[in-house]
VMD Tcl script that draws the C-alpha trace (Angstrom):
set ca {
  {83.14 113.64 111.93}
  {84.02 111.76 108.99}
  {85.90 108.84 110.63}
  {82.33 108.50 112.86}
  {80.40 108.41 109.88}
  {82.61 105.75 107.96}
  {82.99 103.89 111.27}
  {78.99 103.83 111.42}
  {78.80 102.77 108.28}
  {81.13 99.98 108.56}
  {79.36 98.85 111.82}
  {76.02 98.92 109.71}
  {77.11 96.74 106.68}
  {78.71 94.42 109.27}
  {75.48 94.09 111.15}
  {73.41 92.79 107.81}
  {76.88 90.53 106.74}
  {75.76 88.81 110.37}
  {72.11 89.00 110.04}
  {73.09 86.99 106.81}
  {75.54 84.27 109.11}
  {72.55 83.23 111.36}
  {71.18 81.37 108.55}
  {74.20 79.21 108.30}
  {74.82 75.84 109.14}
  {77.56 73.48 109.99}
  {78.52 70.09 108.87}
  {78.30 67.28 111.47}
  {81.27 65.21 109.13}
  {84.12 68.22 108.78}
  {82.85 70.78 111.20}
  {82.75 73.53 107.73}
  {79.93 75.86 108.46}
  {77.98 76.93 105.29}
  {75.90 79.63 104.31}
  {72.35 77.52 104.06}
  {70.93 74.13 104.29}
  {71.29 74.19 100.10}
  {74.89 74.47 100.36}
  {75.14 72.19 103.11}
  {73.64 69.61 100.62}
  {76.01 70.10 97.71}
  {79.20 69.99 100.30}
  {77.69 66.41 101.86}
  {78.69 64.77 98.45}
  {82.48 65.71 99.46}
  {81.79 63.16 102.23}
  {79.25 60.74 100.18}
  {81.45 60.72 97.09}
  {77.98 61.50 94.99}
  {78.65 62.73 91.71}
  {75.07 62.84 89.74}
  {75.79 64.84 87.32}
  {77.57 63.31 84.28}
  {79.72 64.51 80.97}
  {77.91 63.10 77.71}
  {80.97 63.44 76.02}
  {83.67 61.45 78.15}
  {81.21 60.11 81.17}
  {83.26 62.02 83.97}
  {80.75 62.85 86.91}
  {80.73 65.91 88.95}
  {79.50 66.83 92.17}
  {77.60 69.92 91.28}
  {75.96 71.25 87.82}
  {77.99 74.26 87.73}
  {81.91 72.57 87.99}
  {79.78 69.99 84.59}
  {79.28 73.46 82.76}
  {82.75 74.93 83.58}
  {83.90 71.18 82.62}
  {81.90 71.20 79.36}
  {83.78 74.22 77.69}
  {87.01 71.78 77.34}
  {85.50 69.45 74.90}
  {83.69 72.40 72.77}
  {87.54 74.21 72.67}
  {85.29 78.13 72.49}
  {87.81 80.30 74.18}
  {85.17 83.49 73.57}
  {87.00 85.56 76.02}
  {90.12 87.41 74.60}
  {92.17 90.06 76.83}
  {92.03 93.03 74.74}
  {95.81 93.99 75.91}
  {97.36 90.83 74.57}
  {95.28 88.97 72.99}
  {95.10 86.18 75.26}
  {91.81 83.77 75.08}
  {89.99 82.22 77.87}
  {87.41 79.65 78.27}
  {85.53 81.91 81.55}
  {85.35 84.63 81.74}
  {85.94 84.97 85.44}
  {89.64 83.87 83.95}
  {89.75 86.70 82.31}
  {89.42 88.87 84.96}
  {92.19 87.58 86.87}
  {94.55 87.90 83.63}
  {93.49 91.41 83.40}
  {94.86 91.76 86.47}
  {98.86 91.44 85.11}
  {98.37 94.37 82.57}
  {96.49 97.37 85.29}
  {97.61 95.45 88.60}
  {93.60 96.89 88.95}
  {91.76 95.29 92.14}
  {88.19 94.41 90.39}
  {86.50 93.40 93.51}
  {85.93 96.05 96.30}
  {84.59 95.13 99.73}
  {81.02 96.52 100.57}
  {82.13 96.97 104.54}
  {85.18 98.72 103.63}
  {85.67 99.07 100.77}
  {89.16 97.49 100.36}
  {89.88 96.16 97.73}
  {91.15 92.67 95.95}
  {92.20 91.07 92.82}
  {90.59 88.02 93.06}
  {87.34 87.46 93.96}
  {87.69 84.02 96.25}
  {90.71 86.78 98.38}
  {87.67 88.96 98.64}
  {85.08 86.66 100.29}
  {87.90 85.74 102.81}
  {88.28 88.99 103.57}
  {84.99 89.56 104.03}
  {84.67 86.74 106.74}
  {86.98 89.55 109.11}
  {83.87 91.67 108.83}
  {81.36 88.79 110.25}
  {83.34 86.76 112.38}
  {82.56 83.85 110.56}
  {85.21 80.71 109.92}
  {83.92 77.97 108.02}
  {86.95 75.45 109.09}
  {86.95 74.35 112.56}
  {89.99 73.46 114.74}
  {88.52 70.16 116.87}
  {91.48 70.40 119.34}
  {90.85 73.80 120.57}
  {87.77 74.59 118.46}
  {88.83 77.68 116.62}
  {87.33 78.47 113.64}
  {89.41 79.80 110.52}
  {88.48 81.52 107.03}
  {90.73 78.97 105.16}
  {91.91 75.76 105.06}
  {95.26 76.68 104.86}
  {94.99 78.78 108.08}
  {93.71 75.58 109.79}
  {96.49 73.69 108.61}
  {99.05 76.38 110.01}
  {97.15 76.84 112.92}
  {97.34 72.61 113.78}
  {100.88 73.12 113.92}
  {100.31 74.89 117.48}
  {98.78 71.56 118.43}
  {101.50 69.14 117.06}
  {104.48 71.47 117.59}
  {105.40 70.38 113.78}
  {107.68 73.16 112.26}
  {109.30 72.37 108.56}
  {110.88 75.18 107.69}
  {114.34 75.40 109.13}
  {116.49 78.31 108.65}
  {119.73 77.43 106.52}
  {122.07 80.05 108.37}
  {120.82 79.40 111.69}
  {118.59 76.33 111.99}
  {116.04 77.67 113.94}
  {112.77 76.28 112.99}
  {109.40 77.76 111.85}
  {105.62 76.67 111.05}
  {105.52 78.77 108.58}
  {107.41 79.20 105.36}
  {107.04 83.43 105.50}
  {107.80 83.65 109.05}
  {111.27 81.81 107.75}
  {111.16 84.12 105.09}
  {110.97 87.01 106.86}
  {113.55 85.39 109.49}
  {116.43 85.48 107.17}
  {116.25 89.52 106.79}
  {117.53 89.69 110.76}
  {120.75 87.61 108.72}
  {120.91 90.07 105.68}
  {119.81 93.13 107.34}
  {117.26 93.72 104.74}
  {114.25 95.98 105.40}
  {112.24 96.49 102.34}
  {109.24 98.21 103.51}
  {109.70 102.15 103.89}
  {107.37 104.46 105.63}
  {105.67 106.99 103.52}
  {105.51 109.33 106.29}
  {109.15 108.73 107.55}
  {112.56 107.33 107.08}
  {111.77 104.26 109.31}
  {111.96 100.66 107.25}
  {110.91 97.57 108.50}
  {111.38 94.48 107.90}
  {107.92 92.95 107.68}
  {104.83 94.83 105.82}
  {102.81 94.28 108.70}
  {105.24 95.98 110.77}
  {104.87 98.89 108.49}
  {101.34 99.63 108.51}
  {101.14 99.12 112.25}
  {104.16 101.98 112.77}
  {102.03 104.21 109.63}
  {98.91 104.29 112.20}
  {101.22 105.99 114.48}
  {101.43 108.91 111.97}
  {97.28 108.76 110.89}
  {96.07 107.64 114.32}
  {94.08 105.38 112.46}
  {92.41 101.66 114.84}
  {90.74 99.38 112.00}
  {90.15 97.17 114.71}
  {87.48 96.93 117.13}
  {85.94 94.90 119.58}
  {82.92 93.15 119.51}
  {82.24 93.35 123.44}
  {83.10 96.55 124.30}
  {83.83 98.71 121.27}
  {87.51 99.24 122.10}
  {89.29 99.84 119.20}
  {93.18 98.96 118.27}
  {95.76 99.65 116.00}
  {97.12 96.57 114.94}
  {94.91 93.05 114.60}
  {97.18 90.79 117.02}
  {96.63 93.51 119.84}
  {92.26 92.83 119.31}
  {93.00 89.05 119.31}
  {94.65 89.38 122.57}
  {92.12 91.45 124.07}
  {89.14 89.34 122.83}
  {90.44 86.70 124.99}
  {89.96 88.92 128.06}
  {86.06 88.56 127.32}
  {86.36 85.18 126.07}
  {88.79 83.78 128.70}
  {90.27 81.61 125.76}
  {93.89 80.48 126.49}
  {95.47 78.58 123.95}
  {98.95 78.51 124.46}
  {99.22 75.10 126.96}
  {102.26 74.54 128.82}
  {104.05 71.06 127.18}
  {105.10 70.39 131.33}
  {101.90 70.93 132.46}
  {98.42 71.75 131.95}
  {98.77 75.54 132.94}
  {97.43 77.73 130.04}
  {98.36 81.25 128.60}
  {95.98 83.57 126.57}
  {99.31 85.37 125.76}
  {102.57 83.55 123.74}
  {104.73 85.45 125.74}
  {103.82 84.47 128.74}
  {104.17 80.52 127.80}
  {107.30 80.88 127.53}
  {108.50 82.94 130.34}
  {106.36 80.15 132.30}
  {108.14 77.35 130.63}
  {111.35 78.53 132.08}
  {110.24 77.87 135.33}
  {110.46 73.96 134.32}
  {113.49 74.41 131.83}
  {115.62 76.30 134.47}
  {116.29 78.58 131.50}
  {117.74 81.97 132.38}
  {118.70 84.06 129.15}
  {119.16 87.24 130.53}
  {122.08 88.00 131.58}
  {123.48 91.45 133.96}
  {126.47 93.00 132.07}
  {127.78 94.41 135.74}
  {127.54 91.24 137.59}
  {126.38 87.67 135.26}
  {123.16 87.36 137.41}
  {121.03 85.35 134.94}
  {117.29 86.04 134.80}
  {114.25 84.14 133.34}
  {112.43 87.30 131.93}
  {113.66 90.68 130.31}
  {111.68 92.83 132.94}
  {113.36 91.14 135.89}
  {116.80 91.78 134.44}
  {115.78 95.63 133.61}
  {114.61 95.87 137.18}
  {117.73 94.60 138.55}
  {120.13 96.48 136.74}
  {118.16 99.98 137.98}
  {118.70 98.69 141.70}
  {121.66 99.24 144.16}
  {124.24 98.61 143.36}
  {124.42 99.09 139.83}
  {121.98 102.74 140.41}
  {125.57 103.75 142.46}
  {127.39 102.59 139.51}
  {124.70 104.55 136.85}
  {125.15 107.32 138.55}
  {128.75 107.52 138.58}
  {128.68 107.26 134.69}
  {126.77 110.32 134.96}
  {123.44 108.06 133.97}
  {119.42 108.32 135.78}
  {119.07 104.91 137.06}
  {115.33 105.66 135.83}
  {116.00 106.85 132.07}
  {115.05 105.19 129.50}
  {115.88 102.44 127.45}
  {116.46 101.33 123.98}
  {117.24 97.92 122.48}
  {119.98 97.03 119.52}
  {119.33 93.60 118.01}
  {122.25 91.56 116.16}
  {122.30 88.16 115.38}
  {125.58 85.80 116.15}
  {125.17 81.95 115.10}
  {122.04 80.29 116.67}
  {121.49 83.12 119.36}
  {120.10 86.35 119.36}
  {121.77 88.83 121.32}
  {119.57 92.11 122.58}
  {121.62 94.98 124.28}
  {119.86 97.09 126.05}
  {121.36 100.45 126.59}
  {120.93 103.99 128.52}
  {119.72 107.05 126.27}
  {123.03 108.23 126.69}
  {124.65 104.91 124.96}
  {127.07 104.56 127.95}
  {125.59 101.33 129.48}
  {125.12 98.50 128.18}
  {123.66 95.26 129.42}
  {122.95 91.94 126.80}
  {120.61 89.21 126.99}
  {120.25 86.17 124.81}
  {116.85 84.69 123.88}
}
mol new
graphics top color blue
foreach p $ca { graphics top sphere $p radius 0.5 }
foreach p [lrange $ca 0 end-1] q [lrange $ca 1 end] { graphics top cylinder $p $q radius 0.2 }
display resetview
């Protein structure tokens, strides 16, 4: 009863964040959508290069009133907020909040849908755009909308293929300096994030929470169209695109498109002639880990399973190592008496 209250709850506060989103608009120049006609005003001078409002003391213009004010409090030197834990002054006192920060690691600014909380206010108005739906930076290639400019940036890197972060160990590349970071623990074997319901540790956070809902059977996520809900956030994005029929992964041999990663590049191995799976019993490359899986259940390797005392139907489970630029996955019977490897 009390997750379908909260849920409710959420669902209403999300309802009046959108009732709030129809009034926005979107600029013609940069394709940022903004919360009124007002605002959409004060961002045009980005593209005008107006600045009307003007510093008596050293003549430097500003677009808007409020960055003059902020301005202002450089040449008058009043630092009139002082962090009562160190001492520290500050010209605003919105600075001052975020110092406070360091000494209680306290998150000031709690979300009204639900109610997570953040340490900076401009993290919590980008969370808060999960809630609505609402990205104010527009992709013009594919015409997805993001909450940040930075995402937009990362996300154009699907477009142009660009990926400047190269691993030093292995020299496989990334678009994303964290996904390198993360990358390197396969190398070092480090997994820093422990379960607090288990002995499990992972090597990325978000891999944590998503194997924590296992234990609380908790799905933050849920679909606009049809009020399915999910466990983890990339599993929503995937479904979305069943309503949507959005495919954004293009093939770069043809025009085919994929709503799923994955399945890119299993398709692009049709062109490449790339095979990566390999049988353990016989060599017999295979384009996709499901056909090899298949295969190696099938006569004659079920004659062979058998006569290691193995079900050619039990289950599997996957060991992961890392050798040079390769990774090698062997998949194994329960029993650990069979073992097949593939490279991807």
């Amino acid at each position: 009863m009390e997750d379908t209250h909260r849920h409710e709850k959420i669902s209403q506060k999300t309802d009046s964040l959108k009732r709030k989103d129809k009034e926005r608009v979107t600029c013609t120049q940069c394709g940022k959508s903004l919360t009124n006609k007002q605002s959409l005003g004060k961002h045009m001078r980005i593209h005008t290069g107006e600045k009307p409002f003007t510093c008596t003391q050293c003549g430097k213009s500003f677009r808007a009133s409020s960055t003059l004010n902020n301005h202002m409090l450089i040449h008058t030197g009043e630092k009139t907020h002082k962090c009562d834990q160190c001492g520290k002054t500050f010209l605003r006192d919105s600075e001052l909040k975020n110092h406070l920060s360091v000494h209680t690691k306290e998150k000031l600014y709690p979300c009204s849908v639900c109610e997570k909380s953040f340490r900076h206010q401009r993290s919590l108005r980008n969370h808060q755009k999960i809630h609505t739906g609402v990205g104010e930076y527009k992709c013009f290639e594919c015409e997805k909308t993001f909450c940040t400019a930075e995402s937009l940036k990362i996300h154009k890197r699907i477009h142009t293929g660009e990926k400047p972060y190269i691993c030093s160990l292995c020299n496989k590349r990334f678009s994303q300096l964290a996904h390198m970071k993360t990358h390197a623990r396969i190398h070092t074997g480090e997994k820093p994030y422990k379960c607090s319901y288990c002995e499990k540790r992972f090597r990325r956070l978000g891999q944590l929470r998503q194997h924590e809902r296992t234990h609380t059977g908790e799905k933050p996520y849920k679909c606009s169209h049809c009020d399915k809900r999910f466990s983890d956030g990339g599993n929503l994005r995937q479904h979305v695109r069943i309503h949507t029929g959005e495919k954004p992964y293009k093939c770069s041999h043809c025009d085919k498109r994929f709503s799923d990663s994955g399945l890119l590049r299993q398709h692009e191995r049709v062109h490449t002639g790339e095979k990566p799976y390999i049988c353990s019993y016989c060599d017999k490359r295979f384009s996709g880990g499901g056909n090899l899986r298949q295969h190696v259940i099938a006569d004659p390797h079920a004659g062979l399973l058998q006569e290691n005392g193995q079900a050619s139907s039990g289950r599997h489970r996957s060991k992961r190592m890392y050798t040079g630029k390769s990774r090698v996955v062997v998949i194994q019977q329960a029993e650990g008496q069979r073992a097949g490897s593939r490279q991807e």
